[in-house]
BAGUKOL-260271 format. One line per 8 residues: for each residue x, y, z of C-alpha. Coordinates in steps of 0.5 Angstrom, whole numbers, plus 500, padded with zeros to 3 digits. Each point is the difference from the previous one (the first is absolute). Layout:
# residues N
X Y Z  ...
***
This chain:
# residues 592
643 813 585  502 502 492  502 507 498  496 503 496  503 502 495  499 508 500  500 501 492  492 496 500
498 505 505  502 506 496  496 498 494  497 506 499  502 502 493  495 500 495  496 494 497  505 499 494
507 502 504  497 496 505  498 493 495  507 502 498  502 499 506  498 495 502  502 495 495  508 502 502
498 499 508  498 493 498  505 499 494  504 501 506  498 496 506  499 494 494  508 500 499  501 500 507
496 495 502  498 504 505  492 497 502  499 504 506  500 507 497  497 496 493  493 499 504  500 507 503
501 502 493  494 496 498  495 503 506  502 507 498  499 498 492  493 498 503  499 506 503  502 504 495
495 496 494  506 498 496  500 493 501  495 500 493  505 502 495  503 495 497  507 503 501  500 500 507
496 493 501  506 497 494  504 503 506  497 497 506  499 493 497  507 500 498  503 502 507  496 493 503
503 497 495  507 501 502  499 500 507  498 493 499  493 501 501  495 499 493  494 499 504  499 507 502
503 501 493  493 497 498  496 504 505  502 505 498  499 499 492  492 496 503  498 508 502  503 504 493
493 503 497  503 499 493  506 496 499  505 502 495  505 494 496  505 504 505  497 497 505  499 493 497
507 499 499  502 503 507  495 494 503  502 495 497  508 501 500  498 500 507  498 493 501  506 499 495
505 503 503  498 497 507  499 493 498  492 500 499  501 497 493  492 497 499  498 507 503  504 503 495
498 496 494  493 500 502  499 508 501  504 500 492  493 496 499  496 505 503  503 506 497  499 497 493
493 499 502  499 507 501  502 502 493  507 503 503  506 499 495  507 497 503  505 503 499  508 500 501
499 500 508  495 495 500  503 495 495  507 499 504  496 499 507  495 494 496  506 496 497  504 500 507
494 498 503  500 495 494  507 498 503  499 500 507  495 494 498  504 497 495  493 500 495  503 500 494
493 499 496  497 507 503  507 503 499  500 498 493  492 504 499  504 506 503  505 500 496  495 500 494
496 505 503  506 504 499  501 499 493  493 501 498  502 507 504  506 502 497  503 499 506  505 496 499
505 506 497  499 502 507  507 499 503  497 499 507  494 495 498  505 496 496  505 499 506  495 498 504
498 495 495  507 497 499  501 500 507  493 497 502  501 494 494  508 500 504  497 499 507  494 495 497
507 496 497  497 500 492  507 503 499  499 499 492  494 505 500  504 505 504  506 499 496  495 502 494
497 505 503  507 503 502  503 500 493  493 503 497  501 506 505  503 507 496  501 503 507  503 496 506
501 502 507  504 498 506  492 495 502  500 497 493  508 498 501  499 498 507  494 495 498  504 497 496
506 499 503  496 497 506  495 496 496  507 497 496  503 498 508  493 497 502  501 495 495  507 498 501
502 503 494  506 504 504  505 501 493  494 504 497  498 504 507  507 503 500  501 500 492  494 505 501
503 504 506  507 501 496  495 503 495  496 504 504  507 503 502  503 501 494  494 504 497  500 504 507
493 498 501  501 501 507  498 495 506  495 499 506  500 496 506  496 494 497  505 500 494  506 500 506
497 494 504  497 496 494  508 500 498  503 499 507  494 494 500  504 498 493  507 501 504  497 495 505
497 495 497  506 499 496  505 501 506  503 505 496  505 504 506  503 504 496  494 503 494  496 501 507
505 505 503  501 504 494  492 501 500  501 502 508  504 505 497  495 503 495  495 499 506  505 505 504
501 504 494  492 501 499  498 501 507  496 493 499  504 497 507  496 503 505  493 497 496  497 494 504
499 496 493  508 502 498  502 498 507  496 493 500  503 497 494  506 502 502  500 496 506  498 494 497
505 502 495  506 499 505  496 496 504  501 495 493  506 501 499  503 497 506  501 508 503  496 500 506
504 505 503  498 504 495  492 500 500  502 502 507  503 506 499  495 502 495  494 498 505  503 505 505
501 505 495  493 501 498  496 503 506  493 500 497  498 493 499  494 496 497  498 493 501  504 497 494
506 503 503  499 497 507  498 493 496  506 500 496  505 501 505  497 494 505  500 496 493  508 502 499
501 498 509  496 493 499  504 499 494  507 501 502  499 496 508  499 507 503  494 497 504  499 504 506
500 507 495  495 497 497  495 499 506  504 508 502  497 503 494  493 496 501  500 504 507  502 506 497
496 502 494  494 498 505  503 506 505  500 504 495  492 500 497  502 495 494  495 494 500  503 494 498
496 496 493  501 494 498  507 500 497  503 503 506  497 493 503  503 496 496  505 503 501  502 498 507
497 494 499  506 498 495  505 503 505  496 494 505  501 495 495  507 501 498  501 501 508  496 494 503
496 504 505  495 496 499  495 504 506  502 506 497  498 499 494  493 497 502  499 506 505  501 506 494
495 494 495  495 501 506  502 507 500  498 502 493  492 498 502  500 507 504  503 504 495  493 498 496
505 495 495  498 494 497  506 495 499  501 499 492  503 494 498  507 503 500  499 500 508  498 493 500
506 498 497  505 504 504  497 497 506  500 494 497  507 501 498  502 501 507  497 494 503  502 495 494
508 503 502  499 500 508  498 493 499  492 500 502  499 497 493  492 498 503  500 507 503  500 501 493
496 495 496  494 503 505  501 507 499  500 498 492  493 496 501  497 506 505  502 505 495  493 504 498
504 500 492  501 495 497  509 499 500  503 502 494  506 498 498  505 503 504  496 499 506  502 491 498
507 502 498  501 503 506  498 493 503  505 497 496  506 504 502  498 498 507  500 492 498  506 501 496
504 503 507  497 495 504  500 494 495  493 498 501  499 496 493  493 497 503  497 508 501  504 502 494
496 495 495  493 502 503  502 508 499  502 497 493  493 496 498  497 507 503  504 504 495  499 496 494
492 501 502  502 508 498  502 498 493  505 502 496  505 503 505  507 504 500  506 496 499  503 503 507
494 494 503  502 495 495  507 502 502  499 500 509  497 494 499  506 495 497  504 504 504  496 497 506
500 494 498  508 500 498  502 504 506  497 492 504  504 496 495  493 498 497  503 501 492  494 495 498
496 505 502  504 507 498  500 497 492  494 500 500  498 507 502  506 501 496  496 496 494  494 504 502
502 506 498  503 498 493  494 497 498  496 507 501  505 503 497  502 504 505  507 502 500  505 501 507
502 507 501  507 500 499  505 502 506  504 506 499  504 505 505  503 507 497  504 504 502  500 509 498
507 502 498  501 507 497  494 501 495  500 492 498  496 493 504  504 495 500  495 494 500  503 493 502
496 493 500  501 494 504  506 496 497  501 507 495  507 501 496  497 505 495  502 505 504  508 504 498
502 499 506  499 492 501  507 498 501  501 505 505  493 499 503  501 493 500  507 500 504  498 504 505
494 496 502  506 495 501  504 504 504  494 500 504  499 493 500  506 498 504  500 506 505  493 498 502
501 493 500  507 503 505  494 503 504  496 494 501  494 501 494  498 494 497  495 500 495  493 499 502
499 495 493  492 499 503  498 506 496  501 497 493  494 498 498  502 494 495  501 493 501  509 500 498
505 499 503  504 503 506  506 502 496  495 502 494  496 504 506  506 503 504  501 504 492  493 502 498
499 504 507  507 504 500  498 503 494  494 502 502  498 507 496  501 504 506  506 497 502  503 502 493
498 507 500  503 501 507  507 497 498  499 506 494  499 505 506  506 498 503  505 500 494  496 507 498
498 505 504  505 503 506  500 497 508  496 505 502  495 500 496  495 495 502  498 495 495  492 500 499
497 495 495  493 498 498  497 494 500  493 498 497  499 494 503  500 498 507  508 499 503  501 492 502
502 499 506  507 498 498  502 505 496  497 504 506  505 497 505  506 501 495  499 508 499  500 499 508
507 497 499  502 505 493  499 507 505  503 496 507  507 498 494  500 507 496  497 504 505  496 503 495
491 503 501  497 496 495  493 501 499  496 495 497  492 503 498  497 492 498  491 500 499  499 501 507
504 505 503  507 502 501  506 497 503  505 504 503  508 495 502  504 504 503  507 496 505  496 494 499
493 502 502  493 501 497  495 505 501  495 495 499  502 496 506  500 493 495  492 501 501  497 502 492
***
């Protein structure tokens, strides 16, 4: 039973004294989240004839709106005899802050209709709205409503008009409006800084923070995690512990948000140790948290943790979506549970969750690599979407490992239906082909994509050192060190050669010869980008170097020497997942 609180019973003050009241006790109840107490509050106002002040309802619909409840919020503003714009704006801030954009967006109409004026509140709640549905259209209209208003001075309005153009991807507009602004605050910053990461534009991203520091503008924990997510696409170790340090310094390492993009930042950067300590610290989790951190284990080999956690969060009232499903889908694939990974697909339909063509491709990443290549050609022909392209390039990586050259070509005729398509397919396809030693073949997808004018990602390896990115392509001799890098990597040749490694020459995918092959494949950029590491950073420290592209399976083979000869942790990050070598061994269990 719920203890009354006995302040609401002595409410026997006069009306204005008690109306002031009031508004403190819910003002209270509001800030702690405390719905119980908030519902009786709301019986006594009712009681009391309170509820048709339009400070007291502003209140009510306010204290629904942060205990995650907007419907009673709109009971509450359906039953008001008048409606002030105060009462307007709470409404629909409501649905807005309680991701109900169209509701939001819809009751702005109505209050437009009724002849109420918007004002500062209102405008920040329909451009976020505007936002969360990416309808750059309507919030265009909405920031030329602001300006006929002259709300556009309005550092609040503006604000969320960078930020609503920023979150739409139209970072020109947001930049413009940025610029245009006589005021700025900590929102209009961050809008900024978070639009600049979602293009990729990471210099800028950070060239904006370092500014927003300098001019003391003061940070929150969505300029924080838009910095760390710039940190991590970058894998930029070292920038992103400073940023945890500020994170500290600003009391922003607790927040969920702050804590998510810190665990995909060491998660990223080859420090899983790290997103452990960092999900075990932060006590109050949300369902981001708990996605990233499965998404960290499944990543880095921990297959087991990552079905721990699934049961965990399930232990503790978290219902999983769609994300944490693909989640554990990719640690079956890269784990080759086959039946797992049909259990938890069969097992989103009881949580009410319709595969997405995300879930398909995993599934059929997982079949494609455990070698059920028809098993996976019927699930693509079942699918109730159509496959997309991830969906047939999963299919391909499954042909390539198993050399299934005939399947190969039928995914390729089905892939070319599509259209123009990425290189990565052009690319799977003559690797396929080349893989079975069908050079014939494998020229002509080659020839197919120079035709389309499609150019092949270039494979690169980087390696963080200090505050620089040293970045090593195949066969690379730009690099100040090449003398030293080269030698090592000869040193390297004879000690493997001594404990039995013999170069796996399969994996070159051009018609040369045996010596000319045995050449191109020790220099891969990986293998370079290890030797720097080598003659660079101290024994104890591991060595950890990111990859773009998938590793071959002889220079994964040759890392497994490298530790076994210098007794060196080298963590190798490829486009899939990472690879943890140590005394001869990997994570991955030679299944990626």
């Amino acid at each position: 039973m719920v203890e009354v609180d006995t302040r609401i019973l002595q409410l026997q003050q006069p009306f204005s004294e008690k109306y002031r009241n009031i508004c403190n006790l819910l003002l209270s109840v509001t800030h702690s989240r405390s719905l119980p107490k908030g519902i009786q509050l709301h019986a006594h106002i009712i009681k009391s004839g309170l509820e048709a002040i339009p400070l007291v309802s502003h209140h009510l619909i306010n204290l629904y709106s942060k205990t995650q409840l907007p419907y009673s919020s709109r009971q509450v503003f359906d039953e008001l005899p008048q409606r002030s714009s105060t009462s307007w704006s709470s409404l629909i801030s409501s649905f807005a802050q309680n991701d109900l954009p169209f509701l939001a967006l819809h009751f702005f109409r109505r209050m437009l209709r009724h002849g109420v004026r918007p004002d500062d509140h209102t405008f920040p709640s329909a451009t976020k709205s505007c936002a969360i549905l990416s309808i750059v259209d309507v919030g265009q209209s909405l920031h030329c409503f602001v300006l006929k208003t002259r709300y556009d001075f309005d550092v609040f309005v503006g604000s969320s008009i960078v930020d609503m153009y920023a979150k739409c991807g139209e970072i020109g507009y947001a930049r413009k409006v940025f610029d245009d602004m006589p005021d700025k605050n900590v929102v209009s910053w961050s809008g900024m800084i978070y639009g600049y990461a979602q293009m990729g534009e990471d210099e800028e991203a950070l060239r904006l923070f370092k500014q927003a520091l300098v001019e003391d503008v003061g940070v929150n924990d969505f300029t924080l995690s838009s910095v760390l997510r710039v940190c991590s696409a970058s894998t930029l170790l070292e920038l992103g512990k400073q940023v945890h340090g500020l994170c500290f310094k600003t009391s922003f390492d607790a927040s969920c948000f702050v804590g998510s993009s810190l665990i995909s930042l060491y998660s990223k950067c080859g420090v899983v140790e790290g997103a452990y300590e960092i999900f075990e610290e932060i006590k109050v989790r949300n369902l981001g948290m708990w996605n990233a951190m499965m998404i960290a284990c499944a990543q880095h080999a921990h297959t087991s943790k990552t079905f721990e956690l699934f049961l965990q969060m399930q232990s503790v009232g978290m219902k999983p979506n769609f994300i944490t499903f693909l989640c554990v889908l990719y640690a079956c694939s890269h784990a080759g549970l086959v039946e797992r990974g049909q259990h938890y697909f069969e097992l989103m339909k009881e949580y009410g969750i319709e595969p997405g063509s995300q879930h398909y491709a995993t599934m059929v990443d997982l079949l494609g690599r455990a070698g059920k290549l028809q098993d996976a050609v019927k699930m693509i022909r079942e699918m109730p979407v159509e496959p997309t392209e991830s969906v047939w390039g999963a299919l391909l990586t499954g042909c390539r490992i198993h050399g299934n050259t005939e399947l190969a070509s039928y995914v390729a005729d089905r892939v070319f239906e599509l259209g123009p398509v990425s290189s990565g397919l052009h690319v799977l396809l003559s690797n396929a082909y080349a893989a079975a030693g069908r050079w014939e073949e494998a020229a002509k997808a080659r020839k197919m994509l120079r035709d389309q004018g499609i150019k092949k990602e270039t494979g690169l390896s980087w390696v963080e050192e200090g505050n620089r990115v040293h970045t090593f392509a195949a066969g690379d001799m730009s690099h100040g060190k090449t003398v030293e890098i080269y030698k090592k990597l000869e040193e390297l040749g004879e000690e493997m050669a001594k404990a039995g490694y013999v170069a796996d020459t399969s994996f070159v995918l051009k018609e040369v010869d045996g010596d000319e092959k045995s050449q191109t494949i020790r220099y891969h950029s990986e293998r370079l980008a290890i030797a720097f590491g080598l003659i660079t950073f101290p024994q104890e420290r591991p060595i950890r170097v990111m990859k773009n592209l998938r590793v071959c399976g002889d220079c994964h083979t040759a890392i497994k020497f490298i530790s076994k000869c210098t007794g060196r942790v080298i963590i190798v990050r490829d486009n899939n997942r990472f690879h943890r070598f140590e005394d001869g061994k990997c994570t991955c269990g030679d299944y990626w």
